[in-house]
LUMBAKOL-85721 format. One line per 4 residues: number of its first residue (from 0); their letters; for each residue x, y, z of C-alpha. Coordinates in pm, 1 decimal. Layout:
# residues N
NUM = a = X Y Z; ...
# end
This chain:
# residues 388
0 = xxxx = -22.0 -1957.2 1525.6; 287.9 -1803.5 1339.3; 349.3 -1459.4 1322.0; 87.3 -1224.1 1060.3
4 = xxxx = 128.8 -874.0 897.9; -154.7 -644.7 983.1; -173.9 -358.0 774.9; -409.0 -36.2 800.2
8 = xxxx = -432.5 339.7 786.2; -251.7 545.7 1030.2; -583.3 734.9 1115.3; -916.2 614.7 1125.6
12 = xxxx = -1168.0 905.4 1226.6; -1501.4 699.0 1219.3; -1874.4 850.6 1280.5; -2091.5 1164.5 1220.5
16 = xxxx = -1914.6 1434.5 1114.6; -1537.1 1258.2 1046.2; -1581.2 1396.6 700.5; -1556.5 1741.3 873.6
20 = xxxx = -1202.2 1656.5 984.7; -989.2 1687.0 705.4; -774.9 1991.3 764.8; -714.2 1843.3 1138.0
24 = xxxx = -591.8 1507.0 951.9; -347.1 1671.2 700.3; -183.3 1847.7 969.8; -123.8 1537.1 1165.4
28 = xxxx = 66.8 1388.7 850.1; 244.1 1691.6 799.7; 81.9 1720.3 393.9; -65.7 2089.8 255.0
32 = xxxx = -124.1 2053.1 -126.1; -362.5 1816.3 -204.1; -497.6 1668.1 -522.1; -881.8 1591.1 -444.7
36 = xxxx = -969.5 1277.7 -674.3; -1382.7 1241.1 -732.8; -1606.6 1206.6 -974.7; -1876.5 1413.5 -1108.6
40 = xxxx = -2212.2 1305.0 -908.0; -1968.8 1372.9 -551.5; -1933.6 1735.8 -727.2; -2310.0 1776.8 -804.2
44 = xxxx = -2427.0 1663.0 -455.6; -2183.9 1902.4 -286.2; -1980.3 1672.0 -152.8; -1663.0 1771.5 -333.9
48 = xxxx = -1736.9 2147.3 -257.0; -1790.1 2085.5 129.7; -1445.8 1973.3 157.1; -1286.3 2255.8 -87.3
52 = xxxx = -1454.3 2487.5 165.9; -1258.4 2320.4 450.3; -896.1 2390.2 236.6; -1004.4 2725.2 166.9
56 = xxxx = -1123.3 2833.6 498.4; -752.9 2660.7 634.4; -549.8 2897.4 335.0; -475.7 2560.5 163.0
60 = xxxx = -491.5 2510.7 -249.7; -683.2 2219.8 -343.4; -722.9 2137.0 -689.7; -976.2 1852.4 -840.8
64 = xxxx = -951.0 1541.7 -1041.2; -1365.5 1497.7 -1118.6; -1301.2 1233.6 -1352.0; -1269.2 926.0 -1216.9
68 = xxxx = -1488.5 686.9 -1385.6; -1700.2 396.6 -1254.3; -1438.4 56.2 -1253.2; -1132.0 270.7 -1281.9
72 = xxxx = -906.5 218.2 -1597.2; -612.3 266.9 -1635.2; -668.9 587.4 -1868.9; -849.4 729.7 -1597.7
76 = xxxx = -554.6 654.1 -1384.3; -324.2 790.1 -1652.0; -520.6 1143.7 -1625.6; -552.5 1160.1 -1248.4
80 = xxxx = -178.9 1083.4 -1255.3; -62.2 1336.6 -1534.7; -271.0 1594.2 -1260.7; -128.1 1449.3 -981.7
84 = xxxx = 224.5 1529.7 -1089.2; 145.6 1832.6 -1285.5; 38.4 2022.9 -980.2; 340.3 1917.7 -756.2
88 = xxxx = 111.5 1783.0 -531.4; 228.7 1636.1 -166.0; -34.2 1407.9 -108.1; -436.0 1271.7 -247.3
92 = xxxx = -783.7 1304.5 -89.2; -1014.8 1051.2 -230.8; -1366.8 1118.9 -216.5; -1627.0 865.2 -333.2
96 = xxxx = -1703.0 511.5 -359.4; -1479.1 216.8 -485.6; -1405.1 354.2 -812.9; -1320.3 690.0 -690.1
100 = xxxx = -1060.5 579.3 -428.7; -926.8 309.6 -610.3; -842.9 590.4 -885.3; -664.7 792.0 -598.3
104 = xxxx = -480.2 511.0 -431.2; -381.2 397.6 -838.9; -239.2 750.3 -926.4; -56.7 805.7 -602.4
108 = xxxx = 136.7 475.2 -657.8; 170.5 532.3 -1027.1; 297.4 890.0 -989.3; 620.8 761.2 -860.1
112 = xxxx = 667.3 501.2 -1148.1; 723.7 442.0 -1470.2; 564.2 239.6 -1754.9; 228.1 97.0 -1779.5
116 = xxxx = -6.2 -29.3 -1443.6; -48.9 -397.1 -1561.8; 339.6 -406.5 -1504.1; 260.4 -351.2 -1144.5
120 = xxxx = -26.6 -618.1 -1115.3; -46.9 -899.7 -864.1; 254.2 -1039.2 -776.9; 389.1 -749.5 -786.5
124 = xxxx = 382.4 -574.7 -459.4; 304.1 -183.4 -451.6; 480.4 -79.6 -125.7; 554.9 336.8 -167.7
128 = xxxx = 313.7 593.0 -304.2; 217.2 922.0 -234.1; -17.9 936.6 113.7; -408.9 882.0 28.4
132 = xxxx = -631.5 1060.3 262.7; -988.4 858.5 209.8; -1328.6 992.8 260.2; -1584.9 697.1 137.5
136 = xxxx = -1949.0 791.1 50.6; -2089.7 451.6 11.8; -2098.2 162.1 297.3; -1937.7 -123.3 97.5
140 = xxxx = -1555.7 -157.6 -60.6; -1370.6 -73.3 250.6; -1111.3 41.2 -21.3; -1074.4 298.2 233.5
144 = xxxx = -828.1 72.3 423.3; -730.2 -173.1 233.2; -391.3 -210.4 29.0; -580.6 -307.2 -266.8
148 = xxxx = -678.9 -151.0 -592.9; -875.5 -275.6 -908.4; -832.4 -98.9 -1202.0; -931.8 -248.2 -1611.6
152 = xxxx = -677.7 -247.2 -1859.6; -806.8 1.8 -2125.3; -611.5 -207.7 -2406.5; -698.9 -572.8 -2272.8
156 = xxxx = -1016.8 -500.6 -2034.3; -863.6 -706.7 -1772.9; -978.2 -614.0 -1436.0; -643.8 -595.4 -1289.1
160 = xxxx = -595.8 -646.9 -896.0; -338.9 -452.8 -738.1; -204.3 -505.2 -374.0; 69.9 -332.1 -142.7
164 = xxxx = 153.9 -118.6 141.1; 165.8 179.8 -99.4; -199.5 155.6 -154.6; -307.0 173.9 185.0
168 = xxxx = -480.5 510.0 315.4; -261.5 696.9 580.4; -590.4 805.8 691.6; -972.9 730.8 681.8
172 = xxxx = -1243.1 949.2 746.6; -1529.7 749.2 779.9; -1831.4 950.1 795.0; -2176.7 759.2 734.8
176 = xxxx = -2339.8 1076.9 686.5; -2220.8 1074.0 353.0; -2439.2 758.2 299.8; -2768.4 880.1 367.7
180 = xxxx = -2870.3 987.9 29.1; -2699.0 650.2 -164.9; -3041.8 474.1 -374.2; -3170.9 139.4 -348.1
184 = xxxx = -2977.5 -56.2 -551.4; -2629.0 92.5 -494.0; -2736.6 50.4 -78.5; -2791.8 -296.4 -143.7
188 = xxxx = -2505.6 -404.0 -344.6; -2226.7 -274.1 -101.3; -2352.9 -366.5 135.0; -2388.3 -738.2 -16.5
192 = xxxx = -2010.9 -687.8 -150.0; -1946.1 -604.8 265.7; -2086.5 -923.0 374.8; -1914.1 -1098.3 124.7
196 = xxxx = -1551.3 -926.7 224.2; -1636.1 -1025.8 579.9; -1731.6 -1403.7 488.9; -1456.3 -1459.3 309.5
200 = xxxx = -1191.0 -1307.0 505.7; -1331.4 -1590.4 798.2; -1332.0 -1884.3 538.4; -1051.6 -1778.6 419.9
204 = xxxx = -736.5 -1996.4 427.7; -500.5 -1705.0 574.1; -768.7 -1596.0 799.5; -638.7 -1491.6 1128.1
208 = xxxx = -682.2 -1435.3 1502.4; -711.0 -1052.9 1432.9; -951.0 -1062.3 1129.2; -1158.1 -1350.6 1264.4
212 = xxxx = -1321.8 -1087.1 1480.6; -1386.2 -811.9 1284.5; -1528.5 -1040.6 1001.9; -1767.3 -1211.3 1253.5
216 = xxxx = -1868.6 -858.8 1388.8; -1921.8 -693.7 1034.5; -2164.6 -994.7 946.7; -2359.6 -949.7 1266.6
220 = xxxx = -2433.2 -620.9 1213.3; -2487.5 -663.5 792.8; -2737.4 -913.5 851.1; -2911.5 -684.5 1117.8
224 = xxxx = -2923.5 -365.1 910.3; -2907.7 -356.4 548.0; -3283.4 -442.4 461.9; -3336.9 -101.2 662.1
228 = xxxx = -3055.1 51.4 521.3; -3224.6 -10.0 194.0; -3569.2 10.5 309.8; -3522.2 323.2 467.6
232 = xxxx = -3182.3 536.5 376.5; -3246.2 843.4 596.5; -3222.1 555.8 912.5; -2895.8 688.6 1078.5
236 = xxxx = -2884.7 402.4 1294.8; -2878.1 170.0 1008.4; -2650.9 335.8 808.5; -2405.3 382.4 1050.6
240 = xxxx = -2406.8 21.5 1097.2; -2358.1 -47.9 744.9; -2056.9 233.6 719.3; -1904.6 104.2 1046.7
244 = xxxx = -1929.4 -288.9 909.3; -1774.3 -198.6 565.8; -1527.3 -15.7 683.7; -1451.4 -380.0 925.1
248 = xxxx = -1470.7 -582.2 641.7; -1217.5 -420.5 424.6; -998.6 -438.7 744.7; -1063.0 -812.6 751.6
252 = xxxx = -1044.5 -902.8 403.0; -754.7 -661.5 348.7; -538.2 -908.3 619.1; -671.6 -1268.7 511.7
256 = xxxx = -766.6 -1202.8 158.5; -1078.1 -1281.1 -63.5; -1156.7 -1611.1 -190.7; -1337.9 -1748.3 -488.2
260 = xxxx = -1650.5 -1487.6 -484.7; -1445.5 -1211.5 -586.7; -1220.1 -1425.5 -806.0; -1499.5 -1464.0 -975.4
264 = xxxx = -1693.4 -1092.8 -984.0; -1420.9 -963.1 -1159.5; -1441.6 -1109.4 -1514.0; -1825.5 -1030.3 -1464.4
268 = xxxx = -1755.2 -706.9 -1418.9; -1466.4 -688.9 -1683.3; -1722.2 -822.6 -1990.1; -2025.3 -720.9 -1903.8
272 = xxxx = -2005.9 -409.1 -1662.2; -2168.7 -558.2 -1408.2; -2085.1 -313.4 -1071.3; -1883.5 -520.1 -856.7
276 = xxxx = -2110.1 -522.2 -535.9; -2401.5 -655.2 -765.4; -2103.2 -937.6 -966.6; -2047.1 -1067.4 -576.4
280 = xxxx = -2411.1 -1081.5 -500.5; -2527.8 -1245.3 -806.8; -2215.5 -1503.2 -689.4; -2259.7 -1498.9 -340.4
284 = xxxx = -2539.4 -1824.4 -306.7; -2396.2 -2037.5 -546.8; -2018.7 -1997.8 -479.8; -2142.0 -2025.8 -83.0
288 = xxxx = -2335.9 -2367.7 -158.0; -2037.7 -2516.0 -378.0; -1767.0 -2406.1 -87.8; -1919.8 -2524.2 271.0
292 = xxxx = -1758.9 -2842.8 247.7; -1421.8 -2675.8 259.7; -1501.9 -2532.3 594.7; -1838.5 -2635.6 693.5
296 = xxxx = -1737.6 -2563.7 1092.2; -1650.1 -2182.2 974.0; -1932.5 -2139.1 749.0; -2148.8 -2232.1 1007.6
300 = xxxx = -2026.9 -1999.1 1241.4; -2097.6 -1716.3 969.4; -2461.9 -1870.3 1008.3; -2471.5 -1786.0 1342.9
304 = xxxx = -2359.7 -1517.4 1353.7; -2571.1 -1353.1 1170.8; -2885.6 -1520.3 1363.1; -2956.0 -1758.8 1012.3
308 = xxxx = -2895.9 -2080.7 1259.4; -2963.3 -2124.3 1630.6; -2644.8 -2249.1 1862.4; -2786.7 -2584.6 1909.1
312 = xxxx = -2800.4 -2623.8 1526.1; -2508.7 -2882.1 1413.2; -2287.4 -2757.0 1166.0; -2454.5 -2949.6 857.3
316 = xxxx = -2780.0 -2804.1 967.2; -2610.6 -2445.6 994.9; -2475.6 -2431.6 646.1; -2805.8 -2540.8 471.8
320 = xxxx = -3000.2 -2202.5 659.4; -2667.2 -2026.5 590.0; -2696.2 -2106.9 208.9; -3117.6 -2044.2 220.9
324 = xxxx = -3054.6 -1718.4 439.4; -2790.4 -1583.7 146.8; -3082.7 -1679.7 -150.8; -3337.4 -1519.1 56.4
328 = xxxx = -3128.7 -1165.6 142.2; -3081.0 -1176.5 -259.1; -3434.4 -1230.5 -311.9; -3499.4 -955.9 -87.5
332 = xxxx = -3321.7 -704.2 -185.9; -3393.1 -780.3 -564.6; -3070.6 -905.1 -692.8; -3102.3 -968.8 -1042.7
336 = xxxx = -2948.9 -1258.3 -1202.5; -2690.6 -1202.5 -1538.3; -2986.4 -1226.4 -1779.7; -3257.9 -991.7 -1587.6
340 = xxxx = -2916.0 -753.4 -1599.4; -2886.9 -759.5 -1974.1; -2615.2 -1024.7 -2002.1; -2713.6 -1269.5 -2323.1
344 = xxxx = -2692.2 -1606.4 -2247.6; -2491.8 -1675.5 -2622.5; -2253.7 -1417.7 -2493.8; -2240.6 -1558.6 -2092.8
348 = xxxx = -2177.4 -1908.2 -2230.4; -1877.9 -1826.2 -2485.3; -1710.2 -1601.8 -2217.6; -1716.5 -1887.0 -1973.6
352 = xxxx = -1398.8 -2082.9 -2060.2; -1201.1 -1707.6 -2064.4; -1392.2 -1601.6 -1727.2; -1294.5 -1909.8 -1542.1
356 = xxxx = -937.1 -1891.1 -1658.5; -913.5 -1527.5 -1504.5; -1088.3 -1633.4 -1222.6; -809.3 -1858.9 -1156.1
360 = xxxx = -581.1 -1694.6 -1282.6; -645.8 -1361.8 -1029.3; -500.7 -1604.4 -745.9; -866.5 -1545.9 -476.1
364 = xxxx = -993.0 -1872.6 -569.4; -654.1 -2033.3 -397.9; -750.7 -1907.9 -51.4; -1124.8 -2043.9 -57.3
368 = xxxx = -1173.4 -2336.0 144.6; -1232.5 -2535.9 -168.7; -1016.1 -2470.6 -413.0; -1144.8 -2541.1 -782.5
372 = xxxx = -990.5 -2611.2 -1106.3; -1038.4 -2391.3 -1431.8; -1328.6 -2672.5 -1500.7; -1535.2 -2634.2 -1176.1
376 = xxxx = -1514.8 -2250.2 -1176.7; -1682.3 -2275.8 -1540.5; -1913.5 -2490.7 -1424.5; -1992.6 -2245.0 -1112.7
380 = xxxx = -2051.3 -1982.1 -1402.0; -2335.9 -2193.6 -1541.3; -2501.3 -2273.5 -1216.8; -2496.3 -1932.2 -1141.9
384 = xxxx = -2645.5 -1833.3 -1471.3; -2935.5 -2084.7 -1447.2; -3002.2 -2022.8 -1071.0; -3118.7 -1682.9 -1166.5
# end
């Protein structure tokens, strides 16, 4: 196999208490003015507070950026930036979910640049920024260590994807304590849009040696824990799991890429404001079912994996439990379909042509094992829609 770039975070702190680490971390990087980027539920719960209280007790300023909005735009970014540079600040701490670091990693590239973000979409690479210290609070982007950003264009509400070294973390604190008071729903779609970063990155056509095993080990434990993770969020065992496994698959996906799920979720969540764990999981059947025969051996293996299909299963027989096992998680953990979300079917079915064409257009659905025309990714649209 030829040569592959493997990129992650400088530091990774990972378990109980990593959240606790912060001062520790910014002395390792050498960084003493931060800009703390959040949003306003991390400052009700206390979150935000706990790790002002670590700055002050260490004689550091911190200021806050409490504004960063659910699927960042780029005003958002615009304000976090203006702050960012305003203050003279040396590096960012993200605190949140997705949305929150995705705003951090956004301004700390942007700060250094001029013009508007969708000049800096993909293909454009992003390699310098300011560093981004992460702290996640939910168990599903992985944004915490990936080079990837997705921000909406405020002017053309396209859910731009953003990629380079410059939007990596320097450093992770992974701390699944953070996740024990998530709800229901937002438990169950991250950790769906985890399992869907890990099975990608292993279908995936520039999946490699190194993410082959994280992927494979991220599903494993997915599968095992996050009907308990929902069932029961004060379960530390679970939800370390889930933390630990999300954090994986943003490593894997990060270094082989996403496919044609999450080519897909995006437009979803660009029209109708669909979160983009629950876009993926209202995807994840259907788009699963339509790709196997691009990589039946691999999808199988997912199967396995994740205790859907028994060794002595052939490959055929692996995929069809594989594809039941996906319906049945989503029926478990009451996925709802487009219309049970609010989406009108007039409005579903004249987006379709657009949707598919920035499907395509995002460059994911090149790396699935399948790779579909404008055409077939409408007609995925529809099966999806009538599935539900």
């Amino acid at each position: 196999m030829s040569a592959v770039a493997i990129n992650l975070p400088r530091i990774l702190r990972v378990g109980a208490g990593a959240s606790t680490e912060l001062v520790a971390t910014m002395a390792q990087l050498g960084v003493s003015n931060p800009l703390l980027v959040t949003d306003p539920f991390m400052v009700q719960q206390g979150y935000a507070g706990a790790l002002e209280q670590q700055l002050k007790e260490a004689g550091l300023p911190c200021a806050v950026f409490a504004d960063s909005v659910p699927d960042p735009t780029t005003d958002s970014v615009a304000a976090a930036t203006h702050k960012l540079q305003a203050g003279g600040h040396d590096c960012v701490v993200a605190l949140g979910g997705g949305s929150s670091i995705d705003t951090a990693k956004a301004a700390a590239v942007m700060v250094q640049r001029d013009g508007p973000m969708r000049d800096y979409k993909v293909p454009c690479a992003i390699d310098t920024g300011l560093p981004v210290i992460a702290v996640p609070t939910t168990a599903g982007t992985g944004s915490e260590v990936t080079r990837a950003a997705v921000i909406t264009d405020t002017e053309t509400q396209e859910k731009m994807l953003c990629m380079g070294l410059g939007l990596v973390p320097v450093a992770a604190l992974v701390d699944y304590e953070l996740t024990l008071t998530m709800p229901y729903r937002l438990s169950a779609d991250t950790g769906i849009d985890s399992l869907c970063h890990a099975m990608e990155a292993y279908v995936s056509r520039k999946a490699n040696a190194f993410t082959d095993g994280i992927a494979l080990t991220a599903m494993a434990a997915i599968h095992t824990h996050i009907r308990t993770a929902c069932a029961e969020p004060d379960n530390r065992v679970a939800r370390e799991a889930m933390m630990l496994a999300a954090t994986q698959g943003g490593m894997a996906f990060s270094n082989a890429s996403v496919t044609l799920i999450h080519g897909m979720s995006r437009p979803i969540g660009a029209h109708f404001h669909v979160p983009h764990g629950l876009s993926n999981a209202m995807l994840l059947p259907e788009v699963t079912a339509w790709s196997v025969s691009g990589a039946e051996r691999r999808y199988a293996d997912c199967a396995r994996i994740m205790g859907l299909a028994r060794t002595a299963d052939n490959d055929q027989l692996a995929t069809d439990k594989l594809i039941a096992g996906l319906r049945q998680l989503n029926a478990d953990l009451q996925v709802p379909g487009p219309a049970e979300w609010g989406v009108a079917q007039q409005s579903w079915d004249q987006l379709m042509p657009l949707m598919a064409q920035q499907a395509l257009d995002s460059g994911s659905p090149s790396n699935n094992p399948r790779i579909p025309d404008v055409e077939e990714i409408a007609q995925l649209y529809q099966r999806v829609w009538d599935a539900a």
